[in-house]
TITI-590821 format. One record per residue (C-alpha): residue number from 0; residue in one letter; x, y, z. Coordinates in steps of 0.5 Angstrom, whole numbers. Example, Ala and Ser with C-alpha at 12.3 -4.5 7.8 and 13.67 -1.06 7.14 Angstrom:
<atom kolmar="0" kedo="a" xx="25" yy="-9" zz="16"/>
<atom kolmar="1" kedo="s" xx="27" yy="-2" zz="14"/>
END
This chain:
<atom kolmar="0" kedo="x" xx="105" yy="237" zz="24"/>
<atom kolmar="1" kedo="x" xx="103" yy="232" zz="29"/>
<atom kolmar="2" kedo="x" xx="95" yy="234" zz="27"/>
<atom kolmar="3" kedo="x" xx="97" yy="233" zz="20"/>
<atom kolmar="4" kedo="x" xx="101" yy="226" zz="21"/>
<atom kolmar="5" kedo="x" xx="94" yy="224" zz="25"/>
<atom kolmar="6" kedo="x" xx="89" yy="226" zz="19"/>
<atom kolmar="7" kedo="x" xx="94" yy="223" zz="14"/>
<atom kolmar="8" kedo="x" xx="93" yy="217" zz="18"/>
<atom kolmar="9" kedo="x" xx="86" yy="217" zz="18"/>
<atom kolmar="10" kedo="x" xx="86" yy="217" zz="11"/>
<atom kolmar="11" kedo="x" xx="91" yy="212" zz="9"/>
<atom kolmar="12" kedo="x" xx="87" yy="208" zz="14"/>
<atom kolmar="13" kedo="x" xx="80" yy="209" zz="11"/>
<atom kolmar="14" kedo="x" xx="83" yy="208" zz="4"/>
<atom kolmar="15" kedo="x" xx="87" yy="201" zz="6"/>
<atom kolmar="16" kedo="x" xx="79" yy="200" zz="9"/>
<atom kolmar="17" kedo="x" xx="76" yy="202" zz="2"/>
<atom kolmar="18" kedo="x" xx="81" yy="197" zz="-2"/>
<atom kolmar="19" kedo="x" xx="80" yy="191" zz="2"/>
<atom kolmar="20" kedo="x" xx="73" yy="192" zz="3"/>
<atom kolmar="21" kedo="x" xx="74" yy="191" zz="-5"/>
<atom kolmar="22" kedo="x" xx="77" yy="185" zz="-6"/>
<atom kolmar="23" kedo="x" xx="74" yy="182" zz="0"/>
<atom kolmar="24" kedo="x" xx="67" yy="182" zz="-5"/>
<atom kolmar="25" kedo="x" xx="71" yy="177" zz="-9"/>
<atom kolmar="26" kedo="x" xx="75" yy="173" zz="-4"/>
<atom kolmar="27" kedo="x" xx="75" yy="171" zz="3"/>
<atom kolmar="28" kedo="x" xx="76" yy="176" zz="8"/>
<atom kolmar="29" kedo="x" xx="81" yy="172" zz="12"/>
<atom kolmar="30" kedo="x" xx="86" yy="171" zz="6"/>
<atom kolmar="31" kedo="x" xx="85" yy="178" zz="5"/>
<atom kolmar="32" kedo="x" xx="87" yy="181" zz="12"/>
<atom kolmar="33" kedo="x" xx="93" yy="176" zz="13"/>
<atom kolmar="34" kedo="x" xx="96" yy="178" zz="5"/>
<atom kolmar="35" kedo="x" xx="95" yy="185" zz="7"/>
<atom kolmar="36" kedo="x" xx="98" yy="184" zz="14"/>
<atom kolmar="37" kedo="x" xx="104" yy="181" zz="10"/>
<atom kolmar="38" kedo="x" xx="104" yy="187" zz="5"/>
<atom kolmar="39" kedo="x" xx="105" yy="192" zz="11"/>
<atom kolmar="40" kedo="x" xx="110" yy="187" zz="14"/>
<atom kolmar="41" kedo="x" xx="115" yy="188" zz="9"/>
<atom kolmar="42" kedo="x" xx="114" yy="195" zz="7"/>
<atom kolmar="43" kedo="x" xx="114" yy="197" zz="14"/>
<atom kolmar="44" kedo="x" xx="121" yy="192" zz="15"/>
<atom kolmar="45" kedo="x" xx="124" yy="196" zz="8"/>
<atom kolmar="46" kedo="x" xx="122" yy="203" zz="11"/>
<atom kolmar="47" kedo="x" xx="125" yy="201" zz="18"/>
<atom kolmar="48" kedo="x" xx="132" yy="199" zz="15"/>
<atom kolmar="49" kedo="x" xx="133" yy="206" zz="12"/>
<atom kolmar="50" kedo="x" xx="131" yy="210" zz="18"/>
<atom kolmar="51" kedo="x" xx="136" yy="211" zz="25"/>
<atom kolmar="52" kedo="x" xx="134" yy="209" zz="32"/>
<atom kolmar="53" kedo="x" xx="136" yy="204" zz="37"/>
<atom kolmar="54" kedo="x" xx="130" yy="201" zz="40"/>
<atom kolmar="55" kedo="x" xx="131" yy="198" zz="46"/>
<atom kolmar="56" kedo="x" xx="127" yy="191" zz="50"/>
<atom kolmar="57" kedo="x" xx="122" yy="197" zz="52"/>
<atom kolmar="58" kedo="x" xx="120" yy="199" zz="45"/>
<atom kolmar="59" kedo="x" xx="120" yy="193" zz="42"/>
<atom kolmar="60" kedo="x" xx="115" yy="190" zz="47"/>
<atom kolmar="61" kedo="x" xx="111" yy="196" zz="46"/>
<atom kolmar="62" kedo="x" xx="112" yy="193" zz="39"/>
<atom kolmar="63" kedo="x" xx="109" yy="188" zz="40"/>
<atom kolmar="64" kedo="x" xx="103" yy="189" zz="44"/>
<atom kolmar="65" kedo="x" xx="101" yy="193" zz="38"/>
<atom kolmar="66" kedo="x" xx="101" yy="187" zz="33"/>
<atom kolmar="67" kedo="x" xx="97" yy="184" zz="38"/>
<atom kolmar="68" kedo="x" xx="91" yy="188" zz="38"/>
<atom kolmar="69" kedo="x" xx="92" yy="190" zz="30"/>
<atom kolmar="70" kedo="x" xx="92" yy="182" zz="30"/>
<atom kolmar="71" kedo="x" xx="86" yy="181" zz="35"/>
<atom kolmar="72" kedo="x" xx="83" yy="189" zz="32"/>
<atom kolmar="73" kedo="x" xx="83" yy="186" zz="24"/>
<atom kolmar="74" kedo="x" xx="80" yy="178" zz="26"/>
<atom kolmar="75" kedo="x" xx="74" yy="180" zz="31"/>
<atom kolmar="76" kedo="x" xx="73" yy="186" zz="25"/>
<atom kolmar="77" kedo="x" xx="73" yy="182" zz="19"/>
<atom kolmar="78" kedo="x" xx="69" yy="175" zz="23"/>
<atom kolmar="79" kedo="x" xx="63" yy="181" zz="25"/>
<atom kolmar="80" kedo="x" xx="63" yy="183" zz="17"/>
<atom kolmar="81" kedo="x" xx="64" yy="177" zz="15"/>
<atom kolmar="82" kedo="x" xx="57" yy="175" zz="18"/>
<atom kolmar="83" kedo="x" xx="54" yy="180" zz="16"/>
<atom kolmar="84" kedo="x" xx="53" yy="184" zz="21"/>
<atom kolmar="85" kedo="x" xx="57" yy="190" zz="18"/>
<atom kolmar="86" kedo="x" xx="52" yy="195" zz="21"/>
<atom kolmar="87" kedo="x" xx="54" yy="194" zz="29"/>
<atom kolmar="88" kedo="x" xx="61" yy="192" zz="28"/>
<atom kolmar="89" kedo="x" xx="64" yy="198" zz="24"/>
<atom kolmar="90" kedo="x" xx="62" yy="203" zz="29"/>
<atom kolmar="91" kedo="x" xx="62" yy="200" zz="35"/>
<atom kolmar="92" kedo="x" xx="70" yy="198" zz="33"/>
<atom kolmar="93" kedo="x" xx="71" yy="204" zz="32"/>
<atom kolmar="94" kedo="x" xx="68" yy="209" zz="37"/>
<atom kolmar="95" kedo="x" xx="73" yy="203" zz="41"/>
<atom kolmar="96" kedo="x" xx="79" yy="204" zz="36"/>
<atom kolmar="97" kedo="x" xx="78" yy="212" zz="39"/>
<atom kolmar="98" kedo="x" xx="76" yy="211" zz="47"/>
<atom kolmar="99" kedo="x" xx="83" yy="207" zz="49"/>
<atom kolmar="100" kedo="x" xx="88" yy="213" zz="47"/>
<atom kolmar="101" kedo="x" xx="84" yy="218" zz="49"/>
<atom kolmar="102" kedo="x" xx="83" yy="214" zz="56"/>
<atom kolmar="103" kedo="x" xx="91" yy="212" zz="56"/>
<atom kolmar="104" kedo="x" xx="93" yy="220" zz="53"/>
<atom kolmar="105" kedo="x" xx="88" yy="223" zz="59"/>
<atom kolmar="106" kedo="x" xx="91" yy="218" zz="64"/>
<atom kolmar="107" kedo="x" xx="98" yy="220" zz="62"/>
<atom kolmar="108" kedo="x" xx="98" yy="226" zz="65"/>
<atom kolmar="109" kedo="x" xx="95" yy="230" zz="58"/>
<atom kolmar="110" kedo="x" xx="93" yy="236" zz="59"/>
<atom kolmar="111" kedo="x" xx="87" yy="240" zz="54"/>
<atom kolmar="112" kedo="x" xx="83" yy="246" zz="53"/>
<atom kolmar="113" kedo="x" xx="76" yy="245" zz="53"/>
<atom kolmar="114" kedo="x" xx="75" yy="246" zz="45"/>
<atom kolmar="115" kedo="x" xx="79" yy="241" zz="45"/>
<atom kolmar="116" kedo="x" xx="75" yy="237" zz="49"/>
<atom kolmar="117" kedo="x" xx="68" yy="240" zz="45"/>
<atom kolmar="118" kedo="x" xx="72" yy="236" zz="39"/>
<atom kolmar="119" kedo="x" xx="73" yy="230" zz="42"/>
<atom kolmar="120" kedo="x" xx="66" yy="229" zz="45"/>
<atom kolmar="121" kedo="x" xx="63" yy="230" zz="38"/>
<atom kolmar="122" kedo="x" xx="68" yy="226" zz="34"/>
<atom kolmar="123" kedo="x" xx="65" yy="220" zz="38"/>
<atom kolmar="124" kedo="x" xx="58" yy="222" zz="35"/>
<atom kolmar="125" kedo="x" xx="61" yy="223" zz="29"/>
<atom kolmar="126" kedo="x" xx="65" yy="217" zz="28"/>
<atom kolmar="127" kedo="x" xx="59" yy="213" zz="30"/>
<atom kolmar="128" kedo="x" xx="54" yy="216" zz="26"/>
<atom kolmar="129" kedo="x" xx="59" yy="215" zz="19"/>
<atom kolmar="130" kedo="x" xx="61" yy="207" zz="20"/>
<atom kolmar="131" kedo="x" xx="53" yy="207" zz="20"/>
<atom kolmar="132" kedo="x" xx="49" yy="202" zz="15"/>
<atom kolmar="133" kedo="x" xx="42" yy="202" zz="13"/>
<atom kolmar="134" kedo="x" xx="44" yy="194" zz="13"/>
<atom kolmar="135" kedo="x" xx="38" yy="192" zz="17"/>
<atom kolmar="136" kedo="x" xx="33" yy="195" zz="11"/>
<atom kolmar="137" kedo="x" xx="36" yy="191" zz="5"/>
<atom kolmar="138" kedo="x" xx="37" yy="184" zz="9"/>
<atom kolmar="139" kedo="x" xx="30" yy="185" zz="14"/>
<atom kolmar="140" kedo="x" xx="30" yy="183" zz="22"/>
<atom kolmar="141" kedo="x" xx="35" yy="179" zz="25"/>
<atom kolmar="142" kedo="x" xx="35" yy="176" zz="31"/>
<atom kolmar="143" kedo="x" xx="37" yy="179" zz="38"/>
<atom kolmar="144" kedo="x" xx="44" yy="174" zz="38"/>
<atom kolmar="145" kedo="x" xx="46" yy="177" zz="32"/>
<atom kolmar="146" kedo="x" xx="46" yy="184" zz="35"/>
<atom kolmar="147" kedo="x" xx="49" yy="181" zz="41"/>
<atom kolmar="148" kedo="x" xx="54" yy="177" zz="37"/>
<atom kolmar="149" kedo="x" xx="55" yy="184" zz="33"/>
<atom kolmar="150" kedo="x" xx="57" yy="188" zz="39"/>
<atom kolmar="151" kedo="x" xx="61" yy="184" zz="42"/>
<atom kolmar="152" kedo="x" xx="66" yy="183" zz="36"/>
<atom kolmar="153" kedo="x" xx="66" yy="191" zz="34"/>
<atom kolmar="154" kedo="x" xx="69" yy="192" zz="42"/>
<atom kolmar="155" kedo="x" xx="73" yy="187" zz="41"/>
<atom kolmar="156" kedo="x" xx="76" yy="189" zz="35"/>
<atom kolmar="157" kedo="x" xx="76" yy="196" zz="37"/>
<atom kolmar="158" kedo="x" xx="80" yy="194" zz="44"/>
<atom kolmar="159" kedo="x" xx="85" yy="191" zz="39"/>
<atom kolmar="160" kedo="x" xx="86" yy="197" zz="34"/>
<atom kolmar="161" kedo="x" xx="87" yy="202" zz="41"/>
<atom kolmar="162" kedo="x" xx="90" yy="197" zz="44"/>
<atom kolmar="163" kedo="x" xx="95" yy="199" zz="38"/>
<atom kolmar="164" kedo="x" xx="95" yy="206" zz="39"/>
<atom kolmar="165" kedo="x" xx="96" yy="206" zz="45"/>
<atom kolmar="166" kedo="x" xx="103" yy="202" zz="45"/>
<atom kolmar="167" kedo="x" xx="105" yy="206" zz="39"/>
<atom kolmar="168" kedo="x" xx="104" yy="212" zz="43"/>
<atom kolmar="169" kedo="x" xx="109" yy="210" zz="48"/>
<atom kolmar="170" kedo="x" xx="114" yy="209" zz="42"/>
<atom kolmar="171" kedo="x" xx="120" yy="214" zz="43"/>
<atom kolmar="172" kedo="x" xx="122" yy="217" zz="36"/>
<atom kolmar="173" kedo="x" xx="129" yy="216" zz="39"/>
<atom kolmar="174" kedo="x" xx="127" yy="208" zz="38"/>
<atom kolmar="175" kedo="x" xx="126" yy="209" zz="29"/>
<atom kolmar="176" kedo="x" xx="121" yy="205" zz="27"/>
<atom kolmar="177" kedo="x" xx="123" yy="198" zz="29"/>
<atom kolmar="178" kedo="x" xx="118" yy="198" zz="33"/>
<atom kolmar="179" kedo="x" xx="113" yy="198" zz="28"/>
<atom kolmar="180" kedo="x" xx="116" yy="193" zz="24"/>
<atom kolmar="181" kedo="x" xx="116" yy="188" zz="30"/>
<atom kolmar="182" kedo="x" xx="108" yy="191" zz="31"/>
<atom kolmar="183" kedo="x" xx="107" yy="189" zz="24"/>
<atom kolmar="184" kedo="x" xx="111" yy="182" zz="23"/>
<atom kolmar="185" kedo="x" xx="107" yy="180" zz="31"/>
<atom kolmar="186" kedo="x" xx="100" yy="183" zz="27"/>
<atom kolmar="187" kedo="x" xx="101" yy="177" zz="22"/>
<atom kolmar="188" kedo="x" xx="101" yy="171" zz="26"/>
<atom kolmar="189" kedo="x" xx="95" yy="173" zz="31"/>
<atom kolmar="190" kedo="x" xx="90" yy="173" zz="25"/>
<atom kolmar="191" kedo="x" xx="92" yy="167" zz="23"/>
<atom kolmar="192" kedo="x" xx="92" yy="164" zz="30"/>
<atom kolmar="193" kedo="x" xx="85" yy="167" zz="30"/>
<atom kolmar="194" kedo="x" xx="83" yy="164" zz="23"/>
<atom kolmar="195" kedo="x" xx="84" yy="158" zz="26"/>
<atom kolmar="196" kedo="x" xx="82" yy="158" zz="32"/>
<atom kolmar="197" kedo="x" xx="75" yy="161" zz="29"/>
<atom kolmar="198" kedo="x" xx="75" yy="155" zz="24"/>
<atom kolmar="199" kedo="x" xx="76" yy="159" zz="18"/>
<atom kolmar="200" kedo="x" xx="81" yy="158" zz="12"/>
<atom kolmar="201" kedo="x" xx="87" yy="164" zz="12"/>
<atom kolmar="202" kedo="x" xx="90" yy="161" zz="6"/>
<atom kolmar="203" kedo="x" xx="90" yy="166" zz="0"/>
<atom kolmar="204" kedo="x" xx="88" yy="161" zz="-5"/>
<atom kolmar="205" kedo="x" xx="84" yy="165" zz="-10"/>
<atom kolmar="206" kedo="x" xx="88" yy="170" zz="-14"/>
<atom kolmar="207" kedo="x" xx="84" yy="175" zz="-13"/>
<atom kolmar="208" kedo="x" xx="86" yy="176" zz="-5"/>
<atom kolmar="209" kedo="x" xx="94" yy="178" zz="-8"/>
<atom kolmar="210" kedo="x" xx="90" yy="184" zz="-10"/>
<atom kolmar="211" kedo="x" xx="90" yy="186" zz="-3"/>
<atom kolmar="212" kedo="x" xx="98" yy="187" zz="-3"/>
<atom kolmar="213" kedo="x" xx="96" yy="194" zz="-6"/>
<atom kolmar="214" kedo="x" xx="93" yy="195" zz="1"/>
<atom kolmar="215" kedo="x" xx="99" yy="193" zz="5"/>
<atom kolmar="216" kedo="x" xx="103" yy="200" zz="4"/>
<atom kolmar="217" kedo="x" xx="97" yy="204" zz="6"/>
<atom kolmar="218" kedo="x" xx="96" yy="200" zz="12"/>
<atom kolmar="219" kedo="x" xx="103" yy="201" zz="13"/>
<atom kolmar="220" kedo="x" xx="104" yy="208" zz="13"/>
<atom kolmar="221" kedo="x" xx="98" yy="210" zz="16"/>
<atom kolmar="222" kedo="x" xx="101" yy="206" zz="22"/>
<atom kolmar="223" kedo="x" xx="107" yy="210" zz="21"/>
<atom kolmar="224" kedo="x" xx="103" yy="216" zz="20"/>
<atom kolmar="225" kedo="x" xx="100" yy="216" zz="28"/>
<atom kolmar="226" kedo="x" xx="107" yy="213" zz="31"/>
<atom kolmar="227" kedo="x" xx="110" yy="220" zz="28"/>
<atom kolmar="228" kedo="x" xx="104" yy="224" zz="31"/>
<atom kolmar="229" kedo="x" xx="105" yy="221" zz="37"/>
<atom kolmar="230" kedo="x" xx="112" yy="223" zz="38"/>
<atom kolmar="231" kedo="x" xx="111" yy="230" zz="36"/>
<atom kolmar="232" kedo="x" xx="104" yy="231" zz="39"/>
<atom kolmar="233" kedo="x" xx="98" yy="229" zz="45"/>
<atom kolmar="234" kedo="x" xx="97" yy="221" zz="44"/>
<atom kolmar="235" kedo="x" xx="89" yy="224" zz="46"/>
<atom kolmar="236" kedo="x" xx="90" yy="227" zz="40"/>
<atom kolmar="237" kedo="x" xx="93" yy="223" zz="35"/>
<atom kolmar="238" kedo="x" xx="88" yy="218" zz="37"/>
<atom kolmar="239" kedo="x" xx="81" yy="221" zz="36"/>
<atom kolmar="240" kedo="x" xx="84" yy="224" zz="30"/>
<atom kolmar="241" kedo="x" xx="87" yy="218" zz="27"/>
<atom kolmar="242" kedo="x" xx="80" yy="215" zz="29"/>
<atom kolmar="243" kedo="x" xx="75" yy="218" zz="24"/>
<atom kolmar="244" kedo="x" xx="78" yy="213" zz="18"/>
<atom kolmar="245" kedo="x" xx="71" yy="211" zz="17"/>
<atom kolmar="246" kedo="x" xx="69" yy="219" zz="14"/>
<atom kolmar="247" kedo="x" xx="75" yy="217" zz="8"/>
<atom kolmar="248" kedo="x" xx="72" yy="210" zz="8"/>
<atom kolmar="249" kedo="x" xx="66" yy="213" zz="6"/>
<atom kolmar="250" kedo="x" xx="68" yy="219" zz="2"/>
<atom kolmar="251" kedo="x" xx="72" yy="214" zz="-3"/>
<atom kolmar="252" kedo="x" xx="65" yy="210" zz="-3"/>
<atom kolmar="253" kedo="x" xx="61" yy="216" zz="-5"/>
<atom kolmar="254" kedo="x" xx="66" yy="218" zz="-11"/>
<atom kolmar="255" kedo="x" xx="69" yy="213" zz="-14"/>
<atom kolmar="256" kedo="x" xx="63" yy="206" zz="-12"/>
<atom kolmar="257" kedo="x" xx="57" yy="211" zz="-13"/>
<atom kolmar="258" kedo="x" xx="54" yy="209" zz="-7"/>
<atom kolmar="259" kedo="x" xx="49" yy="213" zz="-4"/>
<atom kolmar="260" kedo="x" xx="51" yy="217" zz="3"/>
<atom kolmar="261" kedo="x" xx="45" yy="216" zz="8"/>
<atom kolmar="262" kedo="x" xx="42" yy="223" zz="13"/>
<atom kolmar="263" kedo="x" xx="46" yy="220" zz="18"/>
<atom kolmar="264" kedo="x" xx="53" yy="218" zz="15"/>
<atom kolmar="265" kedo="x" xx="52" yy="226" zz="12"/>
<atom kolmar="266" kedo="x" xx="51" yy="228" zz="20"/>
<atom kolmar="267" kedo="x" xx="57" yy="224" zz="22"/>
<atom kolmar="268" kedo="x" xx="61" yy="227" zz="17"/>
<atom kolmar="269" kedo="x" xx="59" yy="233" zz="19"/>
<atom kolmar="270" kedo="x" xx="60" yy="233" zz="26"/>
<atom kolmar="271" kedo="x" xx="67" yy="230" zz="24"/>
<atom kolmar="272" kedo="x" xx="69" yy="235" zz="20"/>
<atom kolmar="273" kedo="x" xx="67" yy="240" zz="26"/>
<atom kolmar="274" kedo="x" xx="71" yy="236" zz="31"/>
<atom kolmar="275" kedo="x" xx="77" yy="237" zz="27"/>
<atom kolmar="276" kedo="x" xx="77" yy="244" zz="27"/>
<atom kolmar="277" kedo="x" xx="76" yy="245" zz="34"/>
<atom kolmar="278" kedo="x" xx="82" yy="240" zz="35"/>
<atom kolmar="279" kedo="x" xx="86" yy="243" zz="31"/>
<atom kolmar="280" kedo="x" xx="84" yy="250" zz="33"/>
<atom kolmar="281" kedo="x" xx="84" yy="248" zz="41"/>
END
């Protein structure tokens, strides 16, 4: 079960990537990460009334460093792809998104076979390889700074987002999902305080941008999915499955946008595919 919810959750996520990805070719990426942040809030808000727990000062403060590094993980991703530096910033934030949980699950006392490991080891690879672009060819040589600039934003974004599920992963199911309300509500005002602080209008002023109310509910199930994992399951687990979000991101774009999947982005979801069997048959 707890595989299935983690696999889940990499789908939802890539597919909530793939819709705002989408809308933010027509708007501003800010206004758009912070209408899908308020689209999530409220879903997650709905769900959690309906659903027992009694969350105590622990679990909501786990809740909190959650929507912290989602807040942080989404301004530091959508700053690199807003700058054009798509290429170093998705697989660097995601092989990041990977590492934290798996070092927290690994340093928490979690004990794997070595099949087990052989897939993680190789989802790392693959999750690299399938958030690649061939950018550079369209756009020509940048400079050292922008390559520089690009992976300092990919760590950082990819520290916010296992920043997330590394607290998520210490949320007990006796919590509820309060938790993740709070996670997703504190998620909010980080992107806006970032905005800000980078310059950048957050405002959804173009109509357009409330498209990104679709992708809300996504995110927000996606989060819910890896919570759920976590509490049936290995955090070191749920985390690098969850991780390999980028191979559906791809995948959508191939079948429904028609964009080409380049050799390495093929090797990347193969190894993917190859990671997932030997987790799930570890």
């Amino acid at each position: 079960m707890a595989v299935l919810l983690a696999l889940f959750s990499a789908f939802a996520y890539g597919l909530s990537d793939f819709v705002g990805g989408i809308v933010s070719r027509r708007a501003s990426a800010w206004p758009v990460a912070v209408v899908g942040q308020l689209s999530a809030t409220l879903c997650t808000v709905g769900v959690a009334l309906t659903v027992p727990g009694s969350a105590g000062p622990t679990d909501l403060a786990w809740g909190v460093l959650a929507g912290v590094g989602s807040g942080t993980g989404t301004g530091f991703l959508y700053r690199g792809f807003a700058s054009g530096r798509m290429g170093v910033v998705a697989p660097v934030s995601a092989v990041g998104a990977a590492v934290v949980p798996v070092l927290v699950g690994a340093l928490g006392g979690e004990r794997l076979s070595v099949v087990m490991w052989t897939g993680i080891v190789l989802a790392f690879p693959g999750i690299w390889l399938v958030s690649s672009t061939y950018e550079s060819e369209a756009l020509g040589p940048r400079p050292r700074a922008s390559l520089a600039e690009g992976v300092f934003d990919g760590a950082l974004a990819g520290l916010g987002f296992g920043v997330l599920f590394a607290a998520l992963g210490q949320v007990p199911d006796s919590a509820g999902l309060w938790p993740l309300a709070l996670a997703q509500a504190v998620s909010l005002p980080a992107v806006v305080v970032l905005a800000l602080g980078l310059g950048a209008s957050w405002v959804p002023r173009q109509r357009v941008a409330w498209w990104a109310l679709a992708a809300g509910p996504l995110g927000a199930s996606a989060t819910a999915a890896f919570l759920l994992a976590t509490q049936h399951g290995l955090l070191t687990v749920a985390g690098i499955l969850a991780s390999l979000y980028p191979a559906s991101t791809v995948l959508l774009a191939a079948l429904v946008l028609r964009e080409r999947v380049h050799r390495a982005q093929g090797v990347g979801l193969g190894l993917c595919a190859l990671a997932i069997a030997l987790v799930v048959g570890g």
